[in-house]
Gaussian input, Z-matrix of N, CA and C with variables (Angstrom, degrees):
# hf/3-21g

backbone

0 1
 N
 C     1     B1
 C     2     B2     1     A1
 N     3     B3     2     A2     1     D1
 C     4     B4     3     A3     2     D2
 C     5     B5     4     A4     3     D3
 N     6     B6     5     A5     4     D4
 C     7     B7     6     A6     5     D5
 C     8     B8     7     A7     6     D6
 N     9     B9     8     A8     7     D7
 C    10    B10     9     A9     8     D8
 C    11    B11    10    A10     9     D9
 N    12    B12    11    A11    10    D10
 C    13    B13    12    A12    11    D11
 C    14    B14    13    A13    12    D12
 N    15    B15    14    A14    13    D13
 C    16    B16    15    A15    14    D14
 C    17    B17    16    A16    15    D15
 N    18    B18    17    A17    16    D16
 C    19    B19    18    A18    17    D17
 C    20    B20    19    A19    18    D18
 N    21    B21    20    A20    19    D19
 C    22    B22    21    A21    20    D20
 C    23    B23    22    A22    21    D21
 N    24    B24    23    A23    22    D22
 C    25    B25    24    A24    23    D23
 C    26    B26    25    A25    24    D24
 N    27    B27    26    A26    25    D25
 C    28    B28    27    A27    26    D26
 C    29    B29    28    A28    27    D27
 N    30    B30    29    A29    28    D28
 C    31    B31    30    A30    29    D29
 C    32    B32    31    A31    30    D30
 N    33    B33    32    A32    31    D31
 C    34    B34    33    A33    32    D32
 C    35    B35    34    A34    33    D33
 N    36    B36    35    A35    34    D34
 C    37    B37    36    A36    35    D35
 C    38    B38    37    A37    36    D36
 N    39    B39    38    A38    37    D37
 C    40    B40    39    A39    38    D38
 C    41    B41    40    A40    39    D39
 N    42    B42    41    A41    40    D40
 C    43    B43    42    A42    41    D41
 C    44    B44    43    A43    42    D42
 N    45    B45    44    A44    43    D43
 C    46    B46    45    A45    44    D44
 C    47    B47    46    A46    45    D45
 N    48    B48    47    A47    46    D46
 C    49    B49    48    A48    47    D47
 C    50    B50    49    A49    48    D48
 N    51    B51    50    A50    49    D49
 C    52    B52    51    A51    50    D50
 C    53    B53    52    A52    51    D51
 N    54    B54    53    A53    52    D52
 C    55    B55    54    A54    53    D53
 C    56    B56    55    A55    54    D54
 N    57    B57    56    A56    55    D55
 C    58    B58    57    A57    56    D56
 C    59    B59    58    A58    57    D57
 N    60    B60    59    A59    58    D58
 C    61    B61    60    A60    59    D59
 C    62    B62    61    A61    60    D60
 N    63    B63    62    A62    61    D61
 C    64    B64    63    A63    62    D62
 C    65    B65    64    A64    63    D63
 N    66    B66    65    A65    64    D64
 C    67    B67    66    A66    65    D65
 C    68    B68    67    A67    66    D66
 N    69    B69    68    A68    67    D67
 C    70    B70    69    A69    68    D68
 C    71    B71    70    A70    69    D69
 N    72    B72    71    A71    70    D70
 C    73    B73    72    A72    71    D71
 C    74    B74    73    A73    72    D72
 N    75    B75    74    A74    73    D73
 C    76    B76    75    A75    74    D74
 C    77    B77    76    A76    75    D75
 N    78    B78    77    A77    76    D76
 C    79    B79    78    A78    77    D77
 C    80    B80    79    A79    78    D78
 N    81    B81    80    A80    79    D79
 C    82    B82    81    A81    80    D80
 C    83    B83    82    A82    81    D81
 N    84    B84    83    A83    82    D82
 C    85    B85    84    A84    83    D83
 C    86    B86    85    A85    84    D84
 N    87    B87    86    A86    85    D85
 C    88    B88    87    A87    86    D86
 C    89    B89    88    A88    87    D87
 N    90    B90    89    A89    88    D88
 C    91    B91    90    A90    89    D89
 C    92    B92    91    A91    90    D90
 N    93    B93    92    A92    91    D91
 C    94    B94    93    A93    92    D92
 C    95    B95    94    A94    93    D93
 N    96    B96    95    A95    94    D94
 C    97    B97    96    A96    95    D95
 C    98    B98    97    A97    96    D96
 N    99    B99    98    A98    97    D97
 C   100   B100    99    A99    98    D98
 C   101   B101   100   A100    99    D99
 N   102   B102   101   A101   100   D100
 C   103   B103   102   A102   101   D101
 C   104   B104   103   A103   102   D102
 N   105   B105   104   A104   103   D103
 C   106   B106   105   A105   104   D104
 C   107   B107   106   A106   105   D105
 N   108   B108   107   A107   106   D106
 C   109   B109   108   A108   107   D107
 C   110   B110   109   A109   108   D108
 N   111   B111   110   A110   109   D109
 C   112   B112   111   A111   110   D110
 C   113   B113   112   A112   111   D111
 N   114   B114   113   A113   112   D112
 C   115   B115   114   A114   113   D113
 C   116   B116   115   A115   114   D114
 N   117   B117   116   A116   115   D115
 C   118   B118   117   A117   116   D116
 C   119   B119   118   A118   117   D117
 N   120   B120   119   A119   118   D118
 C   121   B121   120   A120   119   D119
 C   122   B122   121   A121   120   D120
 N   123   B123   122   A122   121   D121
 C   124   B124   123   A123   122   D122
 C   125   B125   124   A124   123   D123
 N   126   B126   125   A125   124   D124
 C   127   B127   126   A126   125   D125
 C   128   B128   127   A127   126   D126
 N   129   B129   128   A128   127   D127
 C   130   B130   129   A129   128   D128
 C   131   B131   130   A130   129   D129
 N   132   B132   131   A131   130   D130
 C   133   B133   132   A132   131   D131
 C   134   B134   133   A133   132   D132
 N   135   B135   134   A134   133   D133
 C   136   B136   135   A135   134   D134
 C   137   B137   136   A136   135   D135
 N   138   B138   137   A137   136   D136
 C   139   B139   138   A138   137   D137
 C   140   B140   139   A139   138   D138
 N   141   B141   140   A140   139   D139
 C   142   B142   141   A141   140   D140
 C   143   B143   142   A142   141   D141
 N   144   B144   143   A143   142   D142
 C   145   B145   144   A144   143   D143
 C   146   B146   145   A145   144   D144
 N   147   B147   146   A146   145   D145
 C   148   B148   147   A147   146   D146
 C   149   B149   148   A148   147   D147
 N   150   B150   149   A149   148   D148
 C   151   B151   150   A150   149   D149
 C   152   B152   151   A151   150   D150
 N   153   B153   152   A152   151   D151
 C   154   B154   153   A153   152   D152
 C   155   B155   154   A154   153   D153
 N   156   B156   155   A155   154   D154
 C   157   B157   156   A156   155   D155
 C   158   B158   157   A157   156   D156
 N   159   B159   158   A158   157   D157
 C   160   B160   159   A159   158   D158
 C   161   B161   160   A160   159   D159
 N   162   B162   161   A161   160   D160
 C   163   B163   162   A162   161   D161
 C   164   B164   163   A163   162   D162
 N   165   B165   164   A164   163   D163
 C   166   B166   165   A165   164   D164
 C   167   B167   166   A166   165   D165
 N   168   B168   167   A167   166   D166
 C   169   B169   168   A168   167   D167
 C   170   B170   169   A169   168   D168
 N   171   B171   170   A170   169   D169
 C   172   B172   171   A171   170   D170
 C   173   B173   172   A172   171   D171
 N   174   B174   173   A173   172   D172
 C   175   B175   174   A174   173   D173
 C   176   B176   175   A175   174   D174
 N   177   B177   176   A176   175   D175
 C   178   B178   177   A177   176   D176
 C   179   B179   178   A178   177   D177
 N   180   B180   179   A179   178   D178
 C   181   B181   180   A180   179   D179
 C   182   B182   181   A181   180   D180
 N   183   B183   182   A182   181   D181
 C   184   B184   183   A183   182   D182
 C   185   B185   184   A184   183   D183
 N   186   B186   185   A185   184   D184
 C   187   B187   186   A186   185   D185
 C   188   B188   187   A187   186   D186
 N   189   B189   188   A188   187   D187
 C   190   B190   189   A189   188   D188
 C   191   B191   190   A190   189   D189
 N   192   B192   191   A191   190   D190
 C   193   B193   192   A192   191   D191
 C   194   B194   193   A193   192   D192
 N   195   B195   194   A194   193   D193
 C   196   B196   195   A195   194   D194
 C   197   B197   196   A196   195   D195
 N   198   B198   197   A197   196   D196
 C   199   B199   198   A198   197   D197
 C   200   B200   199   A199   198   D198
 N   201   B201   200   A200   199   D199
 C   202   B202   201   A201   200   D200
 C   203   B203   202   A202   201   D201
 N   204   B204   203   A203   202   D202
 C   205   B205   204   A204   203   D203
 C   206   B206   205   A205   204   D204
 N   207   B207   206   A206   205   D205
 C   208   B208   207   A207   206   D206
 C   209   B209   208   A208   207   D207
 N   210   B210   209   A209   208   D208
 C   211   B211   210   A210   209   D209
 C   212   B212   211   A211   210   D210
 N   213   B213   212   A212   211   D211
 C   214   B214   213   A213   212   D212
 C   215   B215   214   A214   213   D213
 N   216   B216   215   A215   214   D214
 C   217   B217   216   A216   215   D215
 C   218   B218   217   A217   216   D216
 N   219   B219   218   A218   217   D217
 C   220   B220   219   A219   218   D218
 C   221   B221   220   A220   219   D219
 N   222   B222   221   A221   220   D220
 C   223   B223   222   A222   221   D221
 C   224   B224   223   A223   222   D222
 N   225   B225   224   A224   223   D223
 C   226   B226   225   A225   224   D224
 C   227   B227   226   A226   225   D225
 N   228   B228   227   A227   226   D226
 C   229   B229   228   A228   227   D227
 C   230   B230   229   A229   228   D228
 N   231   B231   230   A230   229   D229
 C   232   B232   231   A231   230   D230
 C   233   B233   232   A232   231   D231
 N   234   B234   233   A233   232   D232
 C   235   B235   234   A234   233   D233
 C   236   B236   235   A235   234   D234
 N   237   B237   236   A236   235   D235
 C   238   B238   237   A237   236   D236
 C   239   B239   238   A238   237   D237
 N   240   B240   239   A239   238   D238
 C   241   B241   240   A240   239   D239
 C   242   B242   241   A241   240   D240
 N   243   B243   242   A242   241   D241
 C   244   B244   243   A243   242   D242
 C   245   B245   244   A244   243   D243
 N   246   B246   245   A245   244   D244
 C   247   B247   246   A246   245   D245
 C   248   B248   247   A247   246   D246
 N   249   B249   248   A248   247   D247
 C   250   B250   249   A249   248   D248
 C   251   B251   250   A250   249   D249
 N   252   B252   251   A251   250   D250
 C   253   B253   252   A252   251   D251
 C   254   B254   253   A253   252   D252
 N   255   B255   254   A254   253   D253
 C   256   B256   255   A255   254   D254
 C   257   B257   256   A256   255   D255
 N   258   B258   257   A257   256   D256
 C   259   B259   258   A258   257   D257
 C   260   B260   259   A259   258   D258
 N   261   B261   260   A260   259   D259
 C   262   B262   261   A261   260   D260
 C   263   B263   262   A262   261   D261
 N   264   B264   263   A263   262   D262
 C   265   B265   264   A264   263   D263
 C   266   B266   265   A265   264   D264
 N   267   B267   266   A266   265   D265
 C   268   B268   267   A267   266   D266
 C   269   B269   268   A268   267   D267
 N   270   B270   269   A269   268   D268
 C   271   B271   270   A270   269   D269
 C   272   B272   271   A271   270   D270
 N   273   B273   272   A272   271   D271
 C   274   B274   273   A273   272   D272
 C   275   B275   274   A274   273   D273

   B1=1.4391
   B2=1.5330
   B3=1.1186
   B4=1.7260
   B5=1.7389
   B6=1.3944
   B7=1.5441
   B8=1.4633
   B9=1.2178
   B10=1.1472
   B11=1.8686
   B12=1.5318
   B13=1.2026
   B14=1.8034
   B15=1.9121
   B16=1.4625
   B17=1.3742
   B18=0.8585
   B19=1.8247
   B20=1.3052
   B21=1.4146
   B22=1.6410
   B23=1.6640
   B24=1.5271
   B25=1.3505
   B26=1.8964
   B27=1.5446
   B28=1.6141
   B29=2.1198
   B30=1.2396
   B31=1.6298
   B32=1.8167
   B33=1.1346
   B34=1.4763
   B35=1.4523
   B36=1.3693
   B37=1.6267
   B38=1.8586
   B39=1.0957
   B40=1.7157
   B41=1.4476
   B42=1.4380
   B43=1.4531
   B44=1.6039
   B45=1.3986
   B46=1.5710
   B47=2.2206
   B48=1.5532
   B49=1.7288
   B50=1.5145
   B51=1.1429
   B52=1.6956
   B53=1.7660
   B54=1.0344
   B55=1.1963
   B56=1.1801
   B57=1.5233
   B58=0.8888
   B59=2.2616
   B60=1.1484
   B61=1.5433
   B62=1.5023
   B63=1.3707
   B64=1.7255
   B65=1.9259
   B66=1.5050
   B67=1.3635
   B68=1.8545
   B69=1.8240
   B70=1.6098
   B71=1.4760
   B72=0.9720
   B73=1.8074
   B74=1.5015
   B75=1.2168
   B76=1.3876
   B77=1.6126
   B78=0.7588
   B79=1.7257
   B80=1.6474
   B81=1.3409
   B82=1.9543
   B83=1.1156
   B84=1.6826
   B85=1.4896
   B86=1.5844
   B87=1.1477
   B88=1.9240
   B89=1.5745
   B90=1.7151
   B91=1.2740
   B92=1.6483
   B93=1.7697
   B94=1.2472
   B95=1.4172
   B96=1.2605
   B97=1.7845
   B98=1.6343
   B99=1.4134
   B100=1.4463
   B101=1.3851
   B102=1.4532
   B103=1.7887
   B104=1.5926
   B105=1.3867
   B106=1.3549
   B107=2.0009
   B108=1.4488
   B109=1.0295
   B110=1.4761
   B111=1.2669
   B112=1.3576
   B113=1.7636
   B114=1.6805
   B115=1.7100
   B116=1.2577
   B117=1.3115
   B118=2.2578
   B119=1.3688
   B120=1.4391
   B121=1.5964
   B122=1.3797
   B123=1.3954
   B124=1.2866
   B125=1.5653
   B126=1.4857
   B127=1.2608
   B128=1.9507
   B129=0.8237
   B130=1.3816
   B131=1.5721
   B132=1.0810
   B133=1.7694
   B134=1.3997
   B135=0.9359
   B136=1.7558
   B137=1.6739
   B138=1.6038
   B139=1.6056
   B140=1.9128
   B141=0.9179
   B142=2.3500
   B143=1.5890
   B144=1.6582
   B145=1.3595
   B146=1.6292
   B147=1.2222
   B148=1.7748
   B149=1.4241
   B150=2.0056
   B151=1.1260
   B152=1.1938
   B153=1.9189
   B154=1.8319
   B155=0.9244
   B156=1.8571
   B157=1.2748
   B158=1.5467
   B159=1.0530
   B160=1.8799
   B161=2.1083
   B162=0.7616
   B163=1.5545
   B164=1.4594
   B165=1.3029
   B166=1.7923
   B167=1.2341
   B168=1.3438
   B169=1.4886
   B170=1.2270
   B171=1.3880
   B172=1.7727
   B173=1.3319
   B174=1.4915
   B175=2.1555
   B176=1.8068
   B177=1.1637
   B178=1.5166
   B179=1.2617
   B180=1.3770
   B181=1.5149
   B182=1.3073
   B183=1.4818
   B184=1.6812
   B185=1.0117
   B186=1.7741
   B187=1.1450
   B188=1.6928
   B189=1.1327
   B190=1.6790
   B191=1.0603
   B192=1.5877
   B193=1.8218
   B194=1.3273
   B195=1.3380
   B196=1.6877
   B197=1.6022
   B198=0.8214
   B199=1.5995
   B200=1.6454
   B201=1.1400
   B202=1.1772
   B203=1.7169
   B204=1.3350
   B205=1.5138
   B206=1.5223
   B207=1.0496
   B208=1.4822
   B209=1.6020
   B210=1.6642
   B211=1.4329
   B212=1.3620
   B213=1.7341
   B214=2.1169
   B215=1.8262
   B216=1.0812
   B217=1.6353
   B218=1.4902
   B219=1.9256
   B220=1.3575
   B221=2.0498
   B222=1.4186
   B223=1.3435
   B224=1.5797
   B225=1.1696
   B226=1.7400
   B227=1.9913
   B228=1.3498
   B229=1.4889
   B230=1.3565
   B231=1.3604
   B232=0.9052
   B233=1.7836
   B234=1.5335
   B235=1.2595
   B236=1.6098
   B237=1.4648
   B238=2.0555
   B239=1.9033
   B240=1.1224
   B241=1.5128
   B242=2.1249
   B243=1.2546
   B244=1.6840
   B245=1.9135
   B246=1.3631
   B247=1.4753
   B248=1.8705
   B249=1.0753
   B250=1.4784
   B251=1.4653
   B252=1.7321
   B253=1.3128
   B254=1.9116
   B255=1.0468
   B256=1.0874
   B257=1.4279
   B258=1.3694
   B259=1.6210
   B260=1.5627
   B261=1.1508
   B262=1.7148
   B263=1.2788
   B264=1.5766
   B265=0.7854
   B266=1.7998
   B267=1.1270
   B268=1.5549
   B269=1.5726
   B270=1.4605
   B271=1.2242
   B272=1.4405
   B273=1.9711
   B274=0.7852
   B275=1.8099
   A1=108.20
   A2=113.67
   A3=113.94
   A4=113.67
   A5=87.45
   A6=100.41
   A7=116.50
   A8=133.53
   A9=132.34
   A10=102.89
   A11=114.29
   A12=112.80
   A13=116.66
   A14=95.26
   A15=116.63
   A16=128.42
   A17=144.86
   A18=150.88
   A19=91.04
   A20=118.04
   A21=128.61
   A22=110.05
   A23=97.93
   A24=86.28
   A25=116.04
   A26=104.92
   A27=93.72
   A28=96.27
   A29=114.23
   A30=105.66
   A31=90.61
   A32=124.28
   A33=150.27
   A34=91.06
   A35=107.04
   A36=111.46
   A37=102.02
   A38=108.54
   A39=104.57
   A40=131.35
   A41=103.31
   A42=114.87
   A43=90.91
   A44=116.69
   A45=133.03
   A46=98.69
   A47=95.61
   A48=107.45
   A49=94.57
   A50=128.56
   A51=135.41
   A52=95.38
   A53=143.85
   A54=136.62
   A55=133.95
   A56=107.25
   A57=127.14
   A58=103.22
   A59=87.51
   A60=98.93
   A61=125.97
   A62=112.96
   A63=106.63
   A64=87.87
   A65=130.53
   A66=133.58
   A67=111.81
   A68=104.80
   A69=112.15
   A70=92.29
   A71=123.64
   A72=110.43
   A73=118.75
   A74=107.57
   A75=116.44
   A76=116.93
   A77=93.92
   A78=121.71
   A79=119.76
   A80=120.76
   A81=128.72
   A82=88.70
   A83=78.20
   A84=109.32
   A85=99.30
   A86=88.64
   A87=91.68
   A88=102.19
   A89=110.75
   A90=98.18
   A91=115.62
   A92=117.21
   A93=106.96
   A94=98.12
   A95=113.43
   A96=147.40
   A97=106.65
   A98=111.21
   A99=111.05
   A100=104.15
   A101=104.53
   A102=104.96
   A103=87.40
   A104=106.84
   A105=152.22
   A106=98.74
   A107=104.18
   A108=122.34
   A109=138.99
   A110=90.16
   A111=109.58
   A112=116.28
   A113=100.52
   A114=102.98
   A115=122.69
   A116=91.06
   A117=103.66
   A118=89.09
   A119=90.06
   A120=106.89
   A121=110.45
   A122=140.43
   A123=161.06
   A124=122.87
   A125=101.55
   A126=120.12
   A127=138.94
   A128=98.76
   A129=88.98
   A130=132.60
   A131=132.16
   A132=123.36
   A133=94.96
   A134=90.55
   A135=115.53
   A136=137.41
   A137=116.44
   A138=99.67
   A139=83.30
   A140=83.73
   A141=81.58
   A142=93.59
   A143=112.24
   A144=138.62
   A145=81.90
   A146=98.46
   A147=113.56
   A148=122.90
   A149=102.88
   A150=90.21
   A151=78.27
   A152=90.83
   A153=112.18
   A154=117.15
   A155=120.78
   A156=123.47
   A157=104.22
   A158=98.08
   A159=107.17
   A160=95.26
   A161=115.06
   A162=95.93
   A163=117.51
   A164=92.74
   A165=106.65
   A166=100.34
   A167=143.23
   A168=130.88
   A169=102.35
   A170=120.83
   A171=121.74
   A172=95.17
   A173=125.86
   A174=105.71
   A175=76.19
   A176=132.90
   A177=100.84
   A178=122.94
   A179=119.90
   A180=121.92
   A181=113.98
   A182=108.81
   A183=98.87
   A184=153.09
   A185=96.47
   A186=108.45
   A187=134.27
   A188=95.90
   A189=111.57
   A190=125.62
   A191=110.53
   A192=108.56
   A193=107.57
   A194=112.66
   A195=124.40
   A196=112.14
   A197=102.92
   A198=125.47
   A199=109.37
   A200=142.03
   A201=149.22
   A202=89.87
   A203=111.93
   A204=124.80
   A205=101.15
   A206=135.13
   A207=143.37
   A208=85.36
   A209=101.44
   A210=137.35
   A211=118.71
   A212=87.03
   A213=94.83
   A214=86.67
   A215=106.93
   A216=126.83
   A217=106.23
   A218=103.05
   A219=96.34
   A220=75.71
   A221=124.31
   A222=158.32
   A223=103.24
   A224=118.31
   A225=126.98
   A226=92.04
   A227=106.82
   A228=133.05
   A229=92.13
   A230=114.69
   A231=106.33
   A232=98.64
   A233=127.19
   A234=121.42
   A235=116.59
   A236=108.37
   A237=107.29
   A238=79.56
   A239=83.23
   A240=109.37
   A241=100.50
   A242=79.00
   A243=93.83
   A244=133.88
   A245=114.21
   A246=91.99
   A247=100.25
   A248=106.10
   A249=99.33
   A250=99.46
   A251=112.81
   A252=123.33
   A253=102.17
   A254=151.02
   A255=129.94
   A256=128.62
   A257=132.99
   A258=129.56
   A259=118.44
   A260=87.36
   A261=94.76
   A262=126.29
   A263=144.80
   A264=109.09
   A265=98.61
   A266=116.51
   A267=111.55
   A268=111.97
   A269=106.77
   A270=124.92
   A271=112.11
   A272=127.82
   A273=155.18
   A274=107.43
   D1=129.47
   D2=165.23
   D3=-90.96
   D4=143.17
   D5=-172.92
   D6=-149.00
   D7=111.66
   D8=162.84
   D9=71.08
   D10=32.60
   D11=160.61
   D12=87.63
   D13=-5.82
   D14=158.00
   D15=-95.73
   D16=171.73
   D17=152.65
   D18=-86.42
   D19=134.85
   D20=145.06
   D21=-113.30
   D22=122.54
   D23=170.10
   D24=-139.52
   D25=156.25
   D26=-146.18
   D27=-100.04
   D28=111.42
   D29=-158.07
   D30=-120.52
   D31=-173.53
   D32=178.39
   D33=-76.77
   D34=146.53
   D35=-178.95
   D36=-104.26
   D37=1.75
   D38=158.29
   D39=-119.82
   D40=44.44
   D41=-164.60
   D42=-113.96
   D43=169.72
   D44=-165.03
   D45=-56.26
   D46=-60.34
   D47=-175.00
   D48=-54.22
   D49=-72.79
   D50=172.08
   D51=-16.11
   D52=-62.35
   D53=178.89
   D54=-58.14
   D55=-29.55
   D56=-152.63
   D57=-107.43
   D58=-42.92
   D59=153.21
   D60=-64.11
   D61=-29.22
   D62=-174.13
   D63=-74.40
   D64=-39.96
   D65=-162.56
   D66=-75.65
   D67=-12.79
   D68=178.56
   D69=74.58
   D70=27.94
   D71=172.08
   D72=-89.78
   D73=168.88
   D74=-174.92
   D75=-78.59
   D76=100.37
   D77=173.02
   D78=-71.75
   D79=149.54
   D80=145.93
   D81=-143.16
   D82=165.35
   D83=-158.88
   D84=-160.48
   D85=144.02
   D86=-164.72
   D87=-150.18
   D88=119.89
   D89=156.50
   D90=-126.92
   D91=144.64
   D92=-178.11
   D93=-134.71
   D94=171.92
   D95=-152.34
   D96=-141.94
   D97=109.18
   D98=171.74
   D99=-131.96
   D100=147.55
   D101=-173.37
   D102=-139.94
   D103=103.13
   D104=172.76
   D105=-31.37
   D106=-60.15
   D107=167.76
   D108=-26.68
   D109=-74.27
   D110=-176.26
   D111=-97.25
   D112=-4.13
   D113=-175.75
   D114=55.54
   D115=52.66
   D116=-179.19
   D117=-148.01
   D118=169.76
   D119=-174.99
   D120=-178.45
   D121=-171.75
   D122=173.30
   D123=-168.24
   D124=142.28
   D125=-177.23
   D126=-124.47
   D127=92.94
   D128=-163.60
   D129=-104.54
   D130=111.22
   D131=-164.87
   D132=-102.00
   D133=151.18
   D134=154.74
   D135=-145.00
   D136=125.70
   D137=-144.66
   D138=-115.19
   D139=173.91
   D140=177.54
   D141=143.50
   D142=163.77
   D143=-170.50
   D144=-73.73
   D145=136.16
   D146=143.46
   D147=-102.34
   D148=146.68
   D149=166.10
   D150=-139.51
   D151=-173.61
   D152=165.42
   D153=-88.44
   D154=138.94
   D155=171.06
   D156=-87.86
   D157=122.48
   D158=-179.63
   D159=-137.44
   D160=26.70
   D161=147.70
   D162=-103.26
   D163=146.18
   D164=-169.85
   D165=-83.99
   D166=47.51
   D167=147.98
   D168=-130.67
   D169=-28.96
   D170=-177.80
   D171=-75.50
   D172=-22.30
   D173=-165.59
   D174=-102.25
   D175=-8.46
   D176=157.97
   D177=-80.71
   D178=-27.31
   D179=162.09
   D180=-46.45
   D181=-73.91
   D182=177.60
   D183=-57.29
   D184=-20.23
   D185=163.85
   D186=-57.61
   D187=-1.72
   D188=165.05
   D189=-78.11
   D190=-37.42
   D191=-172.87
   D192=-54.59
   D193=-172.33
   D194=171.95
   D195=-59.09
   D196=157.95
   D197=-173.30
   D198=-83.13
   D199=128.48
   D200=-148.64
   D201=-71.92
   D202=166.28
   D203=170.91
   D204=-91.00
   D205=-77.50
   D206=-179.52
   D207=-27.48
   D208=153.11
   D209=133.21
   D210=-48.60
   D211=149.48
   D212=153.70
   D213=97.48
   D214=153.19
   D215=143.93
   D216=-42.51
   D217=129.57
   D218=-154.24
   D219=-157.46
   D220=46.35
   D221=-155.81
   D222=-85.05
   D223=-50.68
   D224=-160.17
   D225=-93.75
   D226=138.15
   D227=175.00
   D228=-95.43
   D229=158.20
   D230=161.08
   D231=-158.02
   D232=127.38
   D233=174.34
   D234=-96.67
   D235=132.39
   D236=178.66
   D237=-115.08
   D238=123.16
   D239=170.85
   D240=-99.45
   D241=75.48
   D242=161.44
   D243=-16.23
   D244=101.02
   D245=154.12
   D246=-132.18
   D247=38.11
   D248=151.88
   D249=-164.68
   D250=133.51
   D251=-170.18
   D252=-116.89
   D253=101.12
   D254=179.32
   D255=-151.02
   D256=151.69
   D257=-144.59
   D258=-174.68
   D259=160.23
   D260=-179.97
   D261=-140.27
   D262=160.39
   D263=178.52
   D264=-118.05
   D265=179.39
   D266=178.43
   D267=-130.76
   D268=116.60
   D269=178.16
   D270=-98.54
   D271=-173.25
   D272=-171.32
   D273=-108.77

């Protein structure tokens, strides 16, 4: 989810970023979309400090959005406050 000029995104709190967010380190993060089909696609990174969202009114806020796709306990927020946004898209 974008918010206020950050990425928030909601992951497992014992995964590699989960570690790496409790320390505020510099993080990427990339998600892409390919449709086999039609031979298109998109790509998108995003690099910036992570942290944890631990105030109790923002993880009640978010706690509203949609529900992650992945499996597993998916509990820890985590915000990358962006200074590099960048992407492509993939055509035919």
């Amino acid at each position: 989810m974008v918010e206020d000029g950050s990425l928030v995104i909601r992951t497992s709190p014992y995964g590699t970023i989960a570690r790496e967010g409790e320390r505020s380190a510099e993080v990427a993060f990339e998600v892409d979309s390919l449709d086999d089909a039609s031979r298109t696609g998109w790509s998108v990174l995003v690099v910036g400090r992570a942290e944890v969202v631990d105030d109790p009114h923002e993880l009640l806020s978010l706690a509203q959005n949609p529900q992650p796709w992945a499996g597993g306990s998916r509990g820890l927020y985590l915000r990358l406050r962006w200074r590099l946004v960048s992407g492509r898209s993939l055509e035919r």
